[in-house]
N, C-alpha and C positions, 0 to 999 in steps of 0.2 A: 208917553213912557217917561220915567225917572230918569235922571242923568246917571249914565254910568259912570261909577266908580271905583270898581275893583276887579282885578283879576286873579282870578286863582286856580290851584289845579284843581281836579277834580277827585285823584284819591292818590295815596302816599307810596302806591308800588309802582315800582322803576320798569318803564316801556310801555307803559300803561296807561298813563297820563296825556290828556290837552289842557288847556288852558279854556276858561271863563269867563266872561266878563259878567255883572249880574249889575244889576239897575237896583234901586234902593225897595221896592218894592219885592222882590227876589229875594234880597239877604234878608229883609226882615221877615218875611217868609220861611226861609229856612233856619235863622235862629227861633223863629215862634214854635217851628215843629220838632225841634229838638228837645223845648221846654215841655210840650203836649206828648212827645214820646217818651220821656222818662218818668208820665203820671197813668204809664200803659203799661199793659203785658203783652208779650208776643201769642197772636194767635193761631195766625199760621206764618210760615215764610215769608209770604209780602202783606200781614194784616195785623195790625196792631188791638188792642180794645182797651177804653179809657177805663181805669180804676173808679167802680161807681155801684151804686147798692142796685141799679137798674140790671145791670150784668150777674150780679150774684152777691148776697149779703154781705155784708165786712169789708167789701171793698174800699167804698165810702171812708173809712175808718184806714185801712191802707193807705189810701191814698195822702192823707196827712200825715202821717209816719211817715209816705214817701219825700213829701214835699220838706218836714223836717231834716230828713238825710239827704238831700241836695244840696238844702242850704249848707249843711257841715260841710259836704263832702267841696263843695266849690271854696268854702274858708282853710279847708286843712289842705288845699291843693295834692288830693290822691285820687284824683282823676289820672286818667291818661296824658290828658294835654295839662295838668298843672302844673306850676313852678315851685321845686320845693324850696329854693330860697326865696319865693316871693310870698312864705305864708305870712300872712299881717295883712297884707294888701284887700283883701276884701273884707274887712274888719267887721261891718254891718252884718256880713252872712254869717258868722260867728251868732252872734244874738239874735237872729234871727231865725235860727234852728229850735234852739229854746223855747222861741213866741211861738214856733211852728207846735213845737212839744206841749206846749201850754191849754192848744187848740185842741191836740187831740184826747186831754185829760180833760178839757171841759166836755168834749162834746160824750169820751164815757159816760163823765158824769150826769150828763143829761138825761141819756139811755136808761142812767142807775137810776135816779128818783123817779123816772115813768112806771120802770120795772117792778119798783119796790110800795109802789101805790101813796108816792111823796108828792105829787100835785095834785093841785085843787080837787079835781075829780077823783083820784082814791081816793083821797083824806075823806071828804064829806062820802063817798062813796063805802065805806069802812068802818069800823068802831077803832076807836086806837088801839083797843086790848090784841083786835087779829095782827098788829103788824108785829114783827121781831122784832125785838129789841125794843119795844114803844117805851115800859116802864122808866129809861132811863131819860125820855122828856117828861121834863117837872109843869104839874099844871101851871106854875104861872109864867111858861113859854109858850103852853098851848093856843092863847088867843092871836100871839104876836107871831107864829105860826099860820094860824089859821087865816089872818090879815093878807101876809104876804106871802102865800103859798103861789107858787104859780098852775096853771090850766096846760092839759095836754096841749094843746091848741097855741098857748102860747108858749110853752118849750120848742114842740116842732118846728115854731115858725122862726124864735133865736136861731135854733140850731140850722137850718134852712141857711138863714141869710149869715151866719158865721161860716158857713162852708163858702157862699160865695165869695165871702171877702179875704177867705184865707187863696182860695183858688185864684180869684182875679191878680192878687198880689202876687204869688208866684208866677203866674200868666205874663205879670207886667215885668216885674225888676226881674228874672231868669235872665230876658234872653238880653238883657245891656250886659252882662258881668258875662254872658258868654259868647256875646259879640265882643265885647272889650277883648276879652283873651284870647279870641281868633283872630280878629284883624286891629290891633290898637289904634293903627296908623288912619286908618278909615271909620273911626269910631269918633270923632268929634262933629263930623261934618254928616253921618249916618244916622245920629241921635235926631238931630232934626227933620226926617223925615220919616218918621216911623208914624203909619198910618194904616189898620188890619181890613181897612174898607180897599186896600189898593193891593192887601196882599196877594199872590197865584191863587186862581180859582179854587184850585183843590184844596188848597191851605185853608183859605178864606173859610169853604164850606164846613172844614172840620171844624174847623174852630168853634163856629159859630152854632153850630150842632152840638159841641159839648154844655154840661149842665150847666145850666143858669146865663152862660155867655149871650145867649140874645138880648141882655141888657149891658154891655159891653160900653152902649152909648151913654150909661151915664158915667164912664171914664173917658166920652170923647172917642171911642175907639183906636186910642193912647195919640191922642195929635195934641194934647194938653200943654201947660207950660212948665217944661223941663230945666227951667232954673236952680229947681234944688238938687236933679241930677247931673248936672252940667257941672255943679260945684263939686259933686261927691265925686264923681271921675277925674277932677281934675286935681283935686287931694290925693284918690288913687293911684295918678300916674305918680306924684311925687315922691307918693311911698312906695312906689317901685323902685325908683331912682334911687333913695334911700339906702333900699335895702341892696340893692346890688352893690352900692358900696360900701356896705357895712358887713357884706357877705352874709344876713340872714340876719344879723342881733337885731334887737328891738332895741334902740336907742330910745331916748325924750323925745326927741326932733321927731321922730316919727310917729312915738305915741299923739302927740300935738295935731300931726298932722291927720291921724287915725281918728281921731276923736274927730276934727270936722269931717271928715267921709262920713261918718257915722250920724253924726245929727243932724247932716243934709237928708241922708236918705231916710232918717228915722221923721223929716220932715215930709216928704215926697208921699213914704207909705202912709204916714195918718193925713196929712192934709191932700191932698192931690189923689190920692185911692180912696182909701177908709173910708174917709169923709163922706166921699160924695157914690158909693157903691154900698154901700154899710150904715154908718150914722145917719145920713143925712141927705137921700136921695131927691135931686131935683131941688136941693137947697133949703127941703125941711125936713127938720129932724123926724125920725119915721116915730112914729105914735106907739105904734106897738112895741119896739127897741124903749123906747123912752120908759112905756110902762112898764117892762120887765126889770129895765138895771135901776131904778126906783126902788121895785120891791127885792130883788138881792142888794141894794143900798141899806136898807132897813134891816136886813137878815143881819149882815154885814157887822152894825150896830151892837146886837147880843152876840158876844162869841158863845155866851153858854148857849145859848140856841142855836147856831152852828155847830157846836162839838153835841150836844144833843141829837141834833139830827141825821148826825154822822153817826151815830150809833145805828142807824137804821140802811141808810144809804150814802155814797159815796159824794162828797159837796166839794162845791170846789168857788172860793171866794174871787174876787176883784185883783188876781195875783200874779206874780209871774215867779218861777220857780227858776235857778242856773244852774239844773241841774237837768241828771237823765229822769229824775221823779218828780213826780205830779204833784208833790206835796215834801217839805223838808222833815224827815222822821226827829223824834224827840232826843235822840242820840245824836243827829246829824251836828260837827263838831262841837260838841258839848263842852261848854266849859269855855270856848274861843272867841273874844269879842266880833270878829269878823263872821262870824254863821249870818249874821241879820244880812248880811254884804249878798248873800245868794239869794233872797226872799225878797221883792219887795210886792206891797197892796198897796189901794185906793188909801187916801187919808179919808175918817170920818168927819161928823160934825164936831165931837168934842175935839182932836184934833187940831180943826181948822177955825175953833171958835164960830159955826157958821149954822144956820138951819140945818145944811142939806147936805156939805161935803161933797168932794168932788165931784162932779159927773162925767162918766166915760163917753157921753154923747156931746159935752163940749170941749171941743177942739185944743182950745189953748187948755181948757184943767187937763184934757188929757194928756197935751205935752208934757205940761210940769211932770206927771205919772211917769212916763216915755224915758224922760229925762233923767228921772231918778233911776228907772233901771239902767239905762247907757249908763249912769256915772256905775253901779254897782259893779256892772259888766269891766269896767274901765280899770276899775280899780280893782278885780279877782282878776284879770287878763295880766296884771305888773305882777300882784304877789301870789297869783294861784294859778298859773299858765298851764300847766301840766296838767294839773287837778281839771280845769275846764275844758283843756284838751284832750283830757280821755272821758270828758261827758260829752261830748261832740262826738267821738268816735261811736261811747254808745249808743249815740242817736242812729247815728247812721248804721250800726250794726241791728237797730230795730228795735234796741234792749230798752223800753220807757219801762222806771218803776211807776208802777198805779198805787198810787196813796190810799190810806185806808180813811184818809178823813178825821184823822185825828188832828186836836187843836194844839 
């Protein structure tokens, strides 16, 4: 058994309470099923059921919308247990709502070109004249089209392994930001022993019963090297400290210190998860990933053959949006050099002066990618606070605008 370290009560009403002690396998148990219970619905009294298209359609889909409004709601501290002068403090979960929001506009999107007979198999399966709106692809996009269309087969299988890595990531960084907020003082010495092969049986079981989690090992089953978490908490505490003596202002000092939280963890999630549960399983790049963001690489390349195809179905580029919509509309602050500050994409090869331009399956281009959205984020958080923090709220209140696909 794990060394005991902590005691505590067991619930908050007076006469009613004993005291706890829990071994490290225990607590991380009971933060892992806090993070698994808030990607549930209540079924009965004592039974929960996880949000999943195996339970009933749309779920699947919920359940990213869920995971998006977590990440806000644990940023804007309007939980129960949040601190309202400590909002800043979890800075990462701010942009990380977005990326959540991002997910679930791609994975629509995916749904949409199945739907609409836009991969391989309807296209060749089809005359162009049966689809809507085909007229307004110009023949000489139709070859560069037809090149890099992708196959039902490999849509499903993106989409497949993009739920698992959006799932494993909140599975993973959840329960430290809600273990930090429960027990602070036992969170330095707690990070180190979090291992879900040692969690309570029952735990254990769920867990490992929800979808896709039976590959859990190739995250190590979280026993990994938490260096670049150990820095971002330890940035966190600072800007707690911070802020309690600045009574809530966002200083410099802080922003500074925000921004390392933030590109520790934005390190942890692509190299330490991503990588190695998504990109890059077992330490090579997966084949199938590769040939897909290739061919949306190439799409990428013509935007008239992206705003083309959006005429038809719903597409969604190499992007991240900071906003509550899946796509920034043509009006969206028109006329304001800072609109580009909410958008950013993959750079291409004219760009990068390069063959290929960047690839989302290697690590470090992906950083650079990462990077640039942190600074956007960084930089609307000083001069558009409000504004980003009432897209946050709409995340969490469920409101995504779904883009029409325009260019």
């Amino acid at each position: 058994m794990d060394t005991k370290i902590s005691t505590n009560m067991t619930n908050p009403v007076p006469n009613s309470q004993c005291t706890a002690r829990m071994d490290y396998g225990e607590i991380w148990s009971y933060h892992q099923l806090i993070s698994m219970i808030l990607l549930s619905k209540k079924h009965t009294s004592t039974e929960h059921r996880f949000l999943d298209d195996s339970e009933q359609k749309g779920q699947t889909q919920k359940r990213i919308k869920t995971i998006a409004s977590h990440y806000a709601i644990m940023y804007l501290e309007t939980s129960k247990k949040g601190g309202k002068n400590l909002k800043g403090r979890f800075y990462w979960m701010g942009l990380a709502a977005f990326a959540a929001k991002q997910v679930y506009c791609g994975a629509l999107a995916m749904d949409d070109v199945v739907n609409k007979g836009l991969s391989k198999v309807g296209y060749y399966g089809n005359k162009l004249d049966d689809f809507t709106g085909a007229k307004a692809i110009a023949p000489q996009y139709i070859k560069h089209l037809e090149e890099n269309a992708l196959s039902d087969k490999e849509l499903d299988y993106i989409r497949e392994r993009m739920l698992l890595g959006n799932l494993f990531l909140f599975l993973d960084i959840y329960p430290y930001h809600h273990l930090y907020r429960e027990l602070p003082c036992s969170f330095f010495e707690a990070i180190n022993h979090r291992n879900s092969q040692k969690y309570v049986s029952t735990v254990k079981t769920d867990l490992y019963d929800l979808p896709h989690c039976d590959e859990l090992g190739l995250i190590e089953h979280f026993t990994y090297d938490k260096k670049h978490l150990k820095s971002a908490f330890e940035n966190i505490k600072k800007t707690e400290e911070l802020l309690r003596a600045s009574n809530g202002v966002i200083t410099e000092d802080i922003r500074k210190i925000q921004w390392k939280s933030l590109i520790a963890i934005a390190n942890h999630e692509q190299r330490v998860i991503l990588q190695n549960c998504f990109y890059a399983p077992n330490g090579r790049v997966d084949p199938t990933l590769k040939k897909v963001l290739d061919k949306q690489k190439q799409l990428d390349k013509l935007k008239k053959t992206m705003a083309a195809i959006s005429w038809i179905a719903d597409v969604q580029g190499r992007q991240a949006v900071l906003t509550n919509a899946c796509q920034l509309s043509d009006d969206f602050m028109e006329g304001n050099a800072d609109r580009e500050r909410f958008y950013e994409d993959m750079k291409n090869s004219s760009e990068l002066n390069s063959t290929w331009g960047e690839n989302l399956y290697d690590v470090e281009q992906r950083m650079e990618f990462i990077t640039r959205i942190a600074k956007d984020y960084h930089f609307i958080m000083l001069n558009y606070k409000t504004k980003v923090e009432g897209y946050m709220q709409s995340i969490v209140n469920g409101k995504v605008v779904e883009g029409d696909g325009d260019f």
